[in-house]
C-alpha positions in Angstrom: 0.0 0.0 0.0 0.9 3.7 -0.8 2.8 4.9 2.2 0.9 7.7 2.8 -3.0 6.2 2.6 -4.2 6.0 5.8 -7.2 4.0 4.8 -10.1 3.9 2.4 -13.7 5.1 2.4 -16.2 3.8 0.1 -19.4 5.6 -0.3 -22.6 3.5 -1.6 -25.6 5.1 -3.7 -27.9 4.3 -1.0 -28.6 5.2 2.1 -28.4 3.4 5.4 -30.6 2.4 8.0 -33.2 -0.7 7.9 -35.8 1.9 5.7 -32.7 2.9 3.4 -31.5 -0.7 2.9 -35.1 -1.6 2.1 -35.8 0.9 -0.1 -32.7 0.1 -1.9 -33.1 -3.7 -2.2 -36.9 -3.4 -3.7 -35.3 -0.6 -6.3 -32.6 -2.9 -7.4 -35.3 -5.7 -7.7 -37.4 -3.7 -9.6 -34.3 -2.1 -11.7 -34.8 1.4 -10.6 -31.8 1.5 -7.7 -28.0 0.1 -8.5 -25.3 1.1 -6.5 -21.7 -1.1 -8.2 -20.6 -0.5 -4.8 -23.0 -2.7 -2.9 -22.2 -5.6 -5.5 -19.0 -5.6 -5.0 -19.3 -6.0 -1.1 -22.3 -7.4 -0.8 -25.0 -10.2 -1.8 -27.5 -10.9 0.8 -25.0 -9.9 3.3 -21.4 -9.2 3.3 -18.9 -10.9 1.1 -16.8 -12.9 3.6 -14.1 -12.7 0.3 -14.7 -8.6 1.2 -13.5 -9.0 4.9 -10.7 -10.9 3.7 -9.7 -8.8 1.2 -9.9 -5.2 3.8 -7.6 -7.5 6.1 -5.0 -8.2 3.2 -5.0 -3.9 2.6 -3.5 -3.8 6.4 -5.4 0.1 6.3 -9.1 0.7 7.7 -11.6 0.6 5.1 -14.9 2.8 5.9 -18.0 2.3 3.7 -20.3 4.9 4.4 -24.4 5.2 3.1 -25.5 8.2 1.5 -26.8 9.2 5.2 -23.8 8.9 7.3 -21.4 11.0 5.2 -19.0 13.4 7.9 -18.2 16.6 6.3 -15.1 15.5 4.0 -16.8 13.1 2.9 -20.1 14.5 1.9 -17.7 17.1 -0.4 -16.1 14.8 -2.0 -19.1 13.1 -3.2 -20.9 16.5 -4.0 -17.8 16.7 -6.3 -17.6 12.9 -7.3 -20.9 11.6 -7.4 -21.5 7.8 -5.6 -20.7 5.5 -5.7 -17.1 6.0 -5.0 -14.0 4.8 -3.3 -11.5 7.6 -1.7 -8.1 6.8 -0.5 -7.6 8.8 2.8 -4.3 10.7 3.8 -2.7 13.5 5.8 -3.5 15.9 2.7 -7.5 15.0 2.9 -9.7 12.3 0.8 -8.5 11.7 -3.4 -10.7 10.2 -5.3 -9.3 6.5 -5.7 -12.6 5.4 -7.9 -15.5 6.4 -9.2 -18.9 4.9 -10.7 -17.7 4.0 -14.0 -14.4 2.4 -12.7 -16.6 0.3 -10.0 -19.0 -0.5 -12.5 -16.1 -2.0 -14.8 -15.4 -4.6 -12.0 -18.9 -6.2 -11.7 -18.6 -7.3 -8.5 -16.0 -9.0 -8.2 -13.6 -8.2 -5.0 -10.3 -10.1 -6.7 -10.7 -7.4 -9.4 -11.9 -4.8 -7.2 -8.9 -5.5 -4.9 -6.2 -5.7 -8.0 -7.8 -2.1 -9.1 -6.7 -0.6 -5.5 -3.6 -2.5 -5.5 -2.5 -0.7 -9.4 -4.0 2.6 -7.8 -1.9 2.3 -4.5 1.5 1.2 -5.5 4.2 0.3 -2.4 
């Protein structure tokens, strides 16, 4: 990992909450919600390949809901859109991905965690 990242902070295009998850789930069933984000860390529940994978980084790796953004992170997505990753340093949050580059993985946290890996050379 880049020297410098303290950790990571994903932000999914939903909100949190059991009425935010809810309302998510029924919009992705009925094709009106996707967040590329919540595929790649989630199915029913959480990816036990995600855990893994967050332990292999050796950083913290946040994921925040639209509704639990703190005030550094709410900027950046006003500027970014979600869903989005952000590597997090001394110098503030950089965008690491966005929504096209997570939609590009499909789900998949190998290839999510090889994208963050090129991104965040040693």
């Amino acid at each position: 990992m880049n020297q410098s990242a303290r950790g990571f902070v994903g932000v999914y295009k939903a909100d949190g909450g059991p009425i935010g998850e809810l309302r998510y789930v029924i919009g992705h069933m009925l094709g009106t919600a996707q967040c590329s984000l919540c595929d790649i860390t989630h199915t029913w529940r959480r990816k036990p390949e995600w855990d893994a994978m967050v332990g292999r980084l050796g950083v913290p790796f946040e994921l925040r809901h639209l509704n639990e953004l703190d005030a550094d992170v709410a900027a950046a997505v006003a500027v970014h859109g979600a869903p989005a990753v952000f590597s997090r340093s001394a110098a503030g949050l950089t965008l690491l991905m966005d929504a096209a580059e997570l939609d590009a993985i499909g789900g998949s946290v190998v290839d999510f965690e090889s994208a963050v890996r090129a991104k965040h050379v040693v």
